[in-house]
N, C-alpha and C positions, 0 to 999 in steps of 0.2 A: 300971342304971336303964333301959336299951333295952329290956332283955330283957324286963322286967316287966312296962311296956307292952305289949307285944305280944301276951305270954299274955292281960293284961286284957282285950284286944281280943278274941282268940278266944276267951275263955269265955262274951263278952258274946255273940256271934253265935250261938253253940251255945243260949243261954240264951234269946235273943228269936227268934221267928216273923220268919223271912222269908219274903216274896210266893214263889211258886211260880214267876212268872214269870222274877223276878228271879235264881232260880237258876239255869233254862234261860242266861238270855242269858250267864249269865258261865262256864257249862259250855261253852257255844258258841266262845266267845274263849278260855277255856283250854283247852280241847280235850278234858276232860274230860264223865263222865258226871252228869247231875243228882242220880244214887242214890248216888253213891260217897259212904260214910260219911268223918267227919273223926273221928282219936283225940287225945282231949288230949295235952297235953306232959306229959313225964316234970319230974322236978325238974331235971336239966338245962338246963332250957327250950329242948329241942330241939324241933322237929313233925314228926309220923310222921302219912303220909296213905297207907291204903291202897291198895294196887295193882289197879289196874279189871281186869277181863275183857276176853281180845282181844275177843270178840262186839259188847262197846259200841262199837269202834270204828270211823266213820266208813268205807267201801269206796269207795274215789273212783270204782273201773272197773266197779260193780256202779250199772246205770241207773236212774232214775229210776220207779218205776211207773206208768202210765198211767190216767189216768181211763174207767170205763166207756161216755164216750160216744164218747173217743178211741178206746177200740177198736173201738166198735163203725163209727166213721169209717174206721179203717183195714181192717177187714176189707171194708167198703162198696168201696174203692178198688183193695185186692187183689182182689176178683172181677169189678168192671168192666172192669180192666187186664186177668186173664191171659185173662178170656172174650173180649176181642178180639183178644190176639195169639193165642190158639189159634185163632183163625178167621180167619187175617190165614198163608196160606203161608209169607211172607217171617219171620215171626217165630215161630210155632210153636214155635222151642225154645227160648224167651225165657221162662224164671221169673221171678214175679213175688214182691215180701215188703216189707211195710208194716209199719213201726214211729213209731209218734206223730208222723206224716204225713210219714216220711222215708220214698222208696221205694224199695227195690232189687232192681236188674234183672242178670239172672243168666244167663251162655248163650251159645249162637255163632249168627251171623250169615250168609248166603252174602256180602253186600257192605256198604260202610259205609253206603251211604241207607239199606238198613233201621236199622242201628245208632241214625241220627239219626231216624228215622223212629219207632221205639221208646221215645226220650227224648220228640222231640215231643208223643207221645198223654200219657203220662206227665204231662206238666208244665200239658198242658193239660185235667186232672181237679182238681175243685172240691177246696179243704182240703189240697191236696201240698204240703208244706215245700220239700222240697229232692229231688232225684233223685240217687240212686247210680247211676251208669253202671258196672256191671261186666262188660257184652255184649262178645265179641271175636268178629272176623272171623275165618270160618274158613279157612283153608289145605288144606284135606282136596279131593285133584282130584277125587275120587269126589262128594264133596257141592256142587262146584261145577258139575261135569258132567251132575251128576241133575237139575235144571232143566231144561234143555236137552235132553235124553234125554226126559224129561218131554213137552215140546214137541211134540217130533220125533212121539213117541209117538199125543198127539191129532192133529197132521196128517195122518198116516197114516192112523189110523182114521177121520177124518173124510173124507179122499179118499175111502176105499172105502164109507163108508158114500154118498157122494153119486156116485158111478160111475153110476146110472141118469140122475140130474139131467144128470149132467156128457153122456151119451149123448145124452140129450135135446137139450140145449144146441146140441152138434153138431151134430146135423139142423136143428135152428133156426137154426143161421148156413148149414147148406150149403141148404135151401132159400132162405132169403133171397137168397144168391149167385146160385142159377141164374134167380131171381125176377127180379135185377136184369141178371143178361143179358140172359134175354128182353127185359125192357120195354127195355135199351138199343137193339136191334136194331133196335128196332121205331121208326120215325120220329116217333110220338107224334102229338099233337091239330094237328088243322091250324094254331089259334094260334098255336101251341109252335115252328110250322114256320119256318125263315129260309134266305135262301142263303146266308150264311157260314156255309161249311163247321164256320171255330171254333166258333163260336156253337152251331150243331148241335149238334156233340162235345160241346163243356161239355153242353149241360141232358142229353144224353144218360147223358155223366158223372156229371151231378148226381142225377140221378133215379136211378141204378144204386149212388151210395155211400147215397143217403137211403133205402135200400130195404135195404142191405144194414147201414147203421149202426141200424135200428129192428131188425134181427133180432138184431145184437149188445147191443145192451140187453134185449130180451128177456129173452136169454141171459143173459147177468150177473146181472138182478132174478134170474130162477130160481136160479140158484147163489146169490144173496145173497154177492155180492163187487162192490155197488158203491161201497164205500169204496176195494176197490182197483182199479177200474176208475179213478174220479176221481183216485187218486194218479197212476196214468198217463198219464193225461192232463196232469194240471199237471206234472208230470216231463217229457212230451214240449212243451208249452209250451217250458218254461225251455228245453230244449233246442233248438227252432227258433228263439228268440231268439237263442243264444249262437250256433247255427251264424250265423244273421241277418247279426250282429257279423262274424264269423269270415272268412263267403265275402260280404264285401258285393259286389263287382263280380259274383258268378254270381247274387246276387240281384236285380241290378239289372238284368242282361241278362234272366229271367227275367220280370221283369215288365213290362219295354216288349216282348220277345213276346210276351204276354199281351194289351196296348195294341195291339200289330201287327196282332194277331191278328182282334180288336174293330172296330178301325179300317178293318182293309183297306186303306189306302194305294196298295198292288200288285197285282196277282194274278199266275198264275202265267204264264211267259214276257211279263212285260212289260218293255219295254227301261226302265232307269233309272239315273239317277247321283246317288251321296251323294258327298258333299265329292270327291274326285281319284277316284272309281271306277264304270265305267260296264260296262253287259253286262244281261245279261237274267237274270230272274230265276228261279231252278232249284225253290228251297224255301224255307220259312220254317218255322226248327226252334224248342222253345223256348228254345232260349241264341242261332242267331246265322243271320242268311240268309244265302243261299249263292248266289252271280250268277256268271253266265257272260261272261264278256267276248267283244267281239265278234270277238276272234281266237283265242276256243275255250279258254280257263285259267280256272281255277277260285277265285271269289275268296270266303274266308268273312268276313262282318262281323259285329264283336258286334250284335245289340238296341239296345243302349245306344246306339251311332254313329249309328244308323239315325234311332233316336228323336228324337235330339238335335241333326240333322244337315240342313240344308235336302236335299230331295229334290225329284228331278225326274224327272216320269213321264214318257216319251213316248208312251206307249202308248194311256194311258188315253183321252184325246182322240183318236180314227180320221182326223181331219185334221190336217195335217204342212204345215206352207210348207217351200219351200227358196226358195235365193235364188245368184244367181252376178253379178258383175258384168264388164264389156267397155268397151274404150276405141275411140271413134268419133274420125274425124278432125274437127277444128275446123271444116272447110268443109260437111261433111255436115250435112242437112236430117235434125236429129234428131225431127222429128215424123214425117217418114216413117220415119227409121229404128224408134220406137216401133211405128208401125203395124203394120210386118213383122214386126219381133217378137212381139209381142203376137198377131199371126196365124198364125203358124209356132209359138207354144207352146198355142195353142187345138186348133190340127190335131195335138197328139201326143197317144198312146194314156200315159193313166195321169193326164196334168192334170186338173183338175176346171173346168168351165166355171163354177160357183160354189161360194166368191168366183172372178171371174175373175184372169185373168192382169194385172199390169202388168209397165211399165215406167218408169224412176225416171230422171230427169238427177241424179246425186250429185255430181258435183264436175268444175268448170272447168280445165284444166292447160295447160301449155306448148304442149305438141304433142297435147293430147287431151283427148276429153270423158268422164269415165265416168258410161255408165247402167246402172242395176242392175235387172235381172230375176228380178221375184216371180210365184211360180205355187205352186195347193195340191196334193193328192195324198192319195187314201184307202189307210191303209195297210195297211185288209185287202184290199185287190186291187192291189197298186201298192207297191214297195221303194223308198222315199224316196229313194235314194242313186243307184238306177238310174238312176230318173226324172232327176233331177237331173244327172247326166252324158247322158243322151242329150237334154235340153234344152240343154247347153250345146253339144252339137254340131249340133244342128237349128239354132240363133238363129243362129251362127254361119255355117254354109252359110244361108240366109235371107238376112242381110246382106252376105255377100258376093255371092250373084247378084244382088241389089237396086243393084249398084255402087257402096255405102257402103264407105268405106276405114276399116281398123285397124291403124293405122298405131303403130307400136314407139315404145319411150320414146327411142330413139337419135336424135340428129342426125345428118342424111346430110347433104354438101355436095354440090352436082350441079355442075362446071365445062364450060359446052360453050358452042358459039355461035348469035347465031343462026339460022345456015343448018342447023344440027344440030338443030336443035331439032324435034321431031316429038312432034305430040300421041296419047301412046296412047290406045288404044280401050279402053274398058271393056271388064275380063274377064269370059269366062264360063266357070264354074264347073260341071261336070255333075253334078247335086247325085244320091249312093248311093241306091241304088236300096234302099226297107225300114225299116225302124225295127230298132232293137234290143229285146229282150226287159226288160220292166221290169216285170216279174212280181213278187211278193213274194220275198224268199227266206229260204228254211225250213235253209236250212244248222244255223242255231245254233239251231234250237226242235228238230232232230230227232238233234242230238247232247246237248243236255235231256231229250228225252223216252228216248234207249237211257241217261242217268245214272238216270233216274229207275227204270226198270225194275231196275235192279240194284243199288240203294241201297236201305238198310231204314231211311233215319235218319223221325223223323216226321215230315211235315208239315201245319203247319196252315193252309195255304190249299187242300191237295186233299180233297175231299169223299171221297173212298173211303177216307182216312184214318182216318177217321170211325168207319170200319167194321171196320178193323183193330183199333183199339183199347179197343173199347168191352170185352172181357171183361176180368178182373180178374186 
């Protein structure tokens, strides 16, 4: 009874029209062809379905075909892509192959930027699906070296092709040099003119690199390397910063010489003392000056000290006080004693009659009065020091032919009676015949000047200096 069924079925299907469509879909689902005929059953009621042709059969690994406009999109993509990398050095060996907007790229590379550089272009053309990267880096020295080689190649010839420029060049920087000698030598416009020697120097200076820095640009524009003229620059930049950083105390001394310099504060052999150091002054270099003491040793200080350090000229002012004080006895008439003094330091060679001379009562004591003695002294005709020791012996003999007693810090006890008793006479004193020499003295300016003659260091308070340094 199954069996019978079944046939009925199939005769029926053979016997009625089915859709065309509805055959496809179920050839689809069985796996079969639309065309493949059906044979009846035998009496058996067995079914015999003939055996299709391999040709009908589905190929899964054979692709899909492409529409006309899809190719003609991919062939649009393969000639935009490989006419760029043929014109693109880095990628040149780089094949290109477009298939229904898959791309693939085929080839060796010298490094992996171009690699990605490659994909880049690639993925960034209108209609691309997907990119096949199959580019490798090459490994070959030869093709890694030929860049480079390359390179070498155009500098060379490019050197010799500019070998007259570059000649040119030359002469443009060595006139500009000799340009900026001359005009330094030359003391320039009266305006321009100062007596600090520094001052001088610099615009001397200045004028000789801005003379010779307009012939080095020149030079460059002509060569056409001011890209890397400017790298130099910024490269020397950074690098005077980092030195800047590095040697902070040589930059520091450097530019309060600079201040020193400007400033003037000193000149040269003028007697002066920074914080514990006194002597005269030899040079002023730009890291540290250099003072003579006044017992002939050489003492160097940084800039820095200098700058930051109270200073004290004595020079610079040509008038000098000294001063010495002396103990009078209690009983003495210190108005006359004033007087004598005061007149015995008017009559020595070297005081200055204005300001005049005093004399001072300082201080009341046991067994004495002291008064102190003030008087001036020019010290370009007149050695402070001298003066000053031979006024203490001139007041001195003064007072004592005057019959003023100076009388010692010591208690004497006198034991006698009084038929002993006997009033001495006032002493007299044969007061030395002469003055002593109080002349300036040149001892420590003329053992400065045989240093200065035989030292090359610079300095910048002497004007002749000036003149040493100006060429380049």
């Amino acid at each position: 009874m199954p069996h019978t069924f079944i046939c009925t079925l199939l005769l029926l299907s053979v016997a009625l029209p089915v859709p065309a469509g509805a055959v496809e879909h179920d050839s689809r689902l069985l796996g079969r062809s639309a065309t493949a005929p059906l044979v009846a059953p035998s009496q058996d009621t067995s079914l015999t379905v003939a055996p299709t042709s391999d040709s009908a059969q589905p190929d899964s690994t054979t692709p899909e075909p492409v529409s006309n406009e899809r190719g003609e999109q991919d062939a649009r993509i393969r000639s935009e892509l490989q006419g760029v990398f043929d014109r693109v050095p880095a990628l040149s060996r780089v094949d290109v192959s477009v298939d229904a907007g898959v791309v693939r790229l085929e080839g060796t590379v010298l490094d992996v930027r171009a690699r990605e550089r490659a994909v880049e272009l690639a993925e960034s053309m209108d209609d691309v699906v997907f990119v096949d990267n199959r580019v490798r880096s090459s490994t070959s020295l030869d093709e890694q070296l030929q860049p480079t080689w390359a390179r070498l190649r155009e500098l060379g010839y490019g050197a010799v092709a500019k070998l007259p420029l570059l000649l040119v060049a030359i002469l443009i920087i060595g006139f500009a040099g000799t340009l900026g000698t001359l005009l330094a030598r030359w003391s320039g416009p009266s305006f321009l003119r100062t007596r600090n020697p520094f001052l001088q120097n610099l615009v001397r200076r200045l004028l000789q690199s801005a003379i010779v820095l307009i012939g080095v640009v020149v030079a460059v524009d002509l060569l056409d390397a001011t890209a890397l003229a400017g790298a130099l620059v910024g490269t020397a930049g950074l690098a005077g910063l980092a030195v800047g950083f590095a040697f902070k105390d040589i930059v520091e001394n450097y530019l309060a010489g600079t201040i020193l310099a400007f400033r003037q504060p000193f000149a040269k052999n003028d007697e002066i003392r920074v914080d514990s150091f006194h002597g005269k002054v030899v040079r002023l270099t730009p890291r540290e000056t250099i003072l003579m003491t006044l017992d002939g040793n050489h003492v160097r200080l940084p800039n820095a000290l200098i700058f930051r350090s109270p200073l004290t000229n004595f020079t610079r002012n040509p008038m000098r006080q000294f001063q010495f004080d002396a103990g009078l006895g209690v009983q003495d008439d210190l108005v006359h004693a004033r007087v004598v003094a005061v007149e015995a330091l008017r009559a020595m060679d070297g005081v200055l009659e204005e300001p005049p001379p005093q004399a001072l009562v300082m201080d009341l004591g046991a067994s004495s009065v002291t008064m102190r003695f003030l008087a001036w002294t020019d010290q370009r005709v007149s050695e402070t020091v001298r003066v000053r020791s031979e006024a203490i012996r001139i007041v001195k003999q003064a007072l004592e032919n005057a019959g003023l007693t100076m009388p010692s810090p010591e208690y004497v006890l006198h034991m006698e009676t009084p038929a002993q008793r006997v009033v001495d006479a006032p002493r007299t004193v044969t007061p030395t015949q002469g003055q002593a020499d109080v002349s300036v003295d040149r001892t420590v300016d003329l053992q400065i000047d045989a240093d200065r003659r035989v030292s090359d260091e610079e300095d910048l308070l002497d004007e002749s200096a000036s003149d040493k340094h100006t060429a380049p």
